[in-house]
C-alpha positions as CSV (number, residue, x, y, z in Angstrom):
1,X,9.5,0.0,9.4
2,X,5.6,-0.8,9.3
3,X,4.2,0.3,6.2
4,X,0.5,0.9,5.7
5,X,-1.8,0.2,2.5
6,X,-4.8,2.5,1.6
7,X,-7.3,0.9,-0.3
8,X,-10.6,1.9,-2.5
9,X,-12.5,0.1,-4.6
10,X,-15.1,1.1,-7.0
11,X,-18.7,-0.6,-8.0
12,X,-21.7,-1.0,-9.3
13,X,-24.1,0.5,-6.9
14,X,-22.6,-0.8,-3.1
15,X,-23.4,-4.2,-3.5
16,X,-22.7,-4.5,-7.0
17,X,-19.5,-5.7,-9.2
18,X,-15.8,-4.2,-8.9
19,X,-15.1,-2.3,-11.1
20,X,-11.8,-0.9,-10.2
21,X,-9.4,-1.0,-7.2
22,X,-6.7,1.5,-6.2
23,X,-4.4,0.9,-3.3
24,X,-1.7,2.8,-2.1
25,X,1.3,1.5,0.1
26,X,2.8,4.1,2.2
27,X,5.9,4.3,5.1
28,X,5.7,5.7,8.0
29,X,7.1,8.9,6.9
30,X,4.3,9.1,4.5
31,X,6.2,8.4,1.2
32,X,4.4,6.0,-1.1
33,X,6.6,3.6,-2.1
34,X,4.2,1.0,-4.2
35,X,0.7,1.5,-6.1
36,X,-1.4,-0.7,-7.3
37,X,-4.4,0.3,-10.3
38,X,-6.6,-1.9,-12.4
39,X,-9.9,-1.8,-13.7
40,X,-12.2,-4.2,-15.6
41,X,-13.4,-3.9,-18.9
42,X,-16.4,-2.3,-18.7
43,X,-19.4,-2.3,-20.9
44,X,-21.5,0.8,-19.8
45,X,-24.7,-0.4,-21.1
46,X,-24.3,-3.3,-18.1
47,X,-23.7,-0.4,-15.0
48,X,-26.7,-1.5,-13.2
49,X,-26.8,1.9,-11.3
50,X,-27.2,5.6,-13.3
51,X,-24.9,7.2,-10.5
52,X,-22.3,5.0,-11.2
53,X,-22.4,5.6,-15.1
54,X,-22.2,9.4,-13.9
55,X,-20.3,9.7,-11.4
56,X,-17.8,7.2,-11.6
57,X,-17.3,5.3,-15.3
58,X,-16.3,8.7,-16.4
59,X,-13.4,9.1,-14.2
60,X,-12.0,5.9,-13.8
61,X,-9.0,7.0,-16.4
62,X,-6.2,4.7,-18.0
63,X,-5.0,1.7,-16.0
64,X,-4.3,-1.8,-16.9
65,X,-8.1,-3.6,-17.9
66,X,-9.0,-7.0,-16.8
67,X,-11.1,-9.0,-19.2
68,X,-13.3,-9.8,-16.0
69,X,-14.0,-9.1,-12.4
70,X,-12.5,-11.9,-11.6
71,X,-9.3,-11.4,-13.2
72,X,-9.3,-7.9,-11.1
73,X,-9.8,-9.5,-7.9
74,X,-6.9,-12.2,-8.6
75,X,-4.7,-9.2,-9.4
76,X,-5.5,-7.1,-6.5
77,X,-5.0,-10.0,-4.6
78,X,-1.7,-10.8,-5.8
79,X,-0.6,-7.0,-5.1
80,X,-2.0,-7.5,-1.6
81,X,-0.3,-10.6,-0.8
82,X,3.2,-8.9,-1.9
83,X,2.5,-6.6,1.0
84,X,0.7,-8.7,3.2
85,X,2.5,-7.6,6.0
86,X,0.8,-3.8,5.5
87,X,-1.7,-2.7,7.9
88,X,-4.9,-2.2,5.4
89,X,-7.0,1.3,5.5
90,X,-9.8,2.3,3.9
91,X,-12.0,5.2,3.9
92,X,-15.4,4.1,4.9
93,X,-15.1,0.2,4.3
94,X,-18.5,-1.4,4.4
95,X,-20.1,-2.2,1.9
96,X,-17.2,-2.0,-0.4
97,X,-13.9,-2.6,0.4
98,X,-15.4,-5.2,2.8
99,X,-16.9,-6.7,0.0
100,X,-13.4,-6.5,-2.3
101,X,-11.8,-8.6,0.6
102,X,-14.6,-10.9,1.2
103,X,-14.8,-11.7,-2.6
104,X,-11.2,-12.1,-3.0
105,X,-11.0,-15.0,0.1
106,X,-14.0,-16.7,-1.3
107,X,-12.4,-17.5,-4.8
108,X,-10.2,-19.8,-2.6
109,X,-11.6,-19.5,1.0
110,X,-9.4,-23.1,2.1
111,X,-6.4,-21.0,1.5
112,X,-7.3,-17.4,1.9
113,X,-9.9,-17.8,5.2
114,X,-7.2,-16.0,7.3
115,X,-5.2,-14.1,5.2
116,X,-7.7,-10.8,4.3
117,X,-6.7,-7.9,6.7
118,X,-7.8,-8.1,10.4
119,X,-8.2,-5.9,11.1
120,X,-9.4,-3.4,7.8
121,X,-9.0,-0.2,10.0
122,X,-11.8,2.4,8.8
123,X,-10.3,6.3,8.3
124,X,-13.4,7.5,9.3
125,X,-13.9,6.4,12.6
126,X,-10.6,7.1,12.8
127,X,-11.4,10.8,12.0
128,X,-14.1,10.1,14.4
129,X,-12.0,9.8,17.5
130,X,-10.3,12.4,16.8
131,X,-13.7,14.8,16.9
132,X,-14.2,15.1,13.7
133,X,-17.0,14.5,11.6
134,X,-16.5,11.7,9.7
135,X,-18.5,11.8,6.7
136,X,-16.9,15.3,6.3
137,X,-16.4,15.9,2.3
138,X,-13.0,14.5,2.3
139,X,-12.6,18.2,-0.6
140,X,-13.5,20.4,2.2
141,X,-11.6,18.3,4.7
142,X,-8.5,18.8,2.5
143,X,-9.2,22.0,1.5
144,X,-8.4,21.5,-2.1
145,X,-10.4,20.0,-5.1
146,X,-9.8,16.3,-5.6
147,X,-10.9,14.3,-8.1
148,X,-13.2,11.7,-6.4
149,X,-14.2,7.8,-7.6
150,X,-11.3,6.8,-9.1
151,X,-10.0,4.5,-7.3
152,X,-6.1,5.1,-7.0
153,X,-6.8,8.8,-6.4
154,X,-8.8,7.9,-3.7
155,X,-6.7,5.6,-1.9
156,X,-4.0,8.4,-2.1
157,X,-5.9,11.0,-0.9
158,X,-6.5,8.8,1.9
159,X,-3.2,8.2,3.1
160,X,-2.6,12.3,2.9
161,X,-5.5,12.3,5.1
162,X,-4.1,9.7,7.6
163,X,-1.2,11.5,8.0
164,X,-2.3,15.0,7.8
165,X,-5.0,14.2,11.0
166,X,-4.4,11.1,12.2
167,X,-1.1,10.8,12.6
């Protein structure tokens, strides 16, 4: 059975540091059956960006804590590589989740150049093909209230998303 991982990251700004990742791995059915949640230790007088110390830092919750970015993006990547053989979704991708992969090969790009997800399938055009908007408030498209920028909640909400519309 083909599973699927769902994936969002949260940084500093677009381009900026991870901060957190949330993934998600999900059969076919739609039952998760693996989750993955870390964040790094975060000073808040370093967030480069005031959004992010608004919107985000607040509700990034209890998790695991990295002493550094790079020991989050060793993590995530060891989570990834136990379920390598997922396909990999996220909502919206670039610059973000893009970036998450692209950092994580590059701390050891001889052995990790071909191993990122290839494809990292985007929900929204997804949503897209299917005539939807796709920047649609992902609240409204869901109908419900849900707790945005946190990472894990994210990636979950995601998945129920994929497999309320897509498939």
């Amino acid at each position: 059975m083909k599973k699927l991982m769902f994936v969002d990251a949260e940084t500093d700004g677009l381009y900026g540091q991870v901060l957190s990742i949330g993934a998600v791995v999900v059969e076919e059915n739609g039952r998760e059956c693996s989750s993955f949640y870390q964040k790094q230790k975060i000073d808040p007088d370093a967030i480069q960006e005031e959004w992010v110390k608004e919107n985000v830092i607040p509700l990034l919750g209890d998790c695991v804590e990295c002493e550094t970015e790079e020991e989050l993006l060793e993590a995530f990547w060891a989570f990834y590589m136990e379920n390598h053989q997922c396909d990999v979704i996220a909502d919206v991708p670039y610059p973000v989740e893009a970036s998450l992969f692209y950092k994580c090969v590059l701390r050891d790009e001889k052995n990790r150049r071909f191993l990122a997800p290839f494809p990292l399938l985007d929900l929204s055009s997804m949503l897209y093909a299917k005539g939807m908007d796709p920047l649609i408030s992902r609240q409204e498209l869901m109908g419900k209230h849900v707790q945005q920028h946190n990472g894990l909640v994210d990636a979950r909400m995601s998945a129920e998303i994929y497999f309320k519309y897509i498939r």
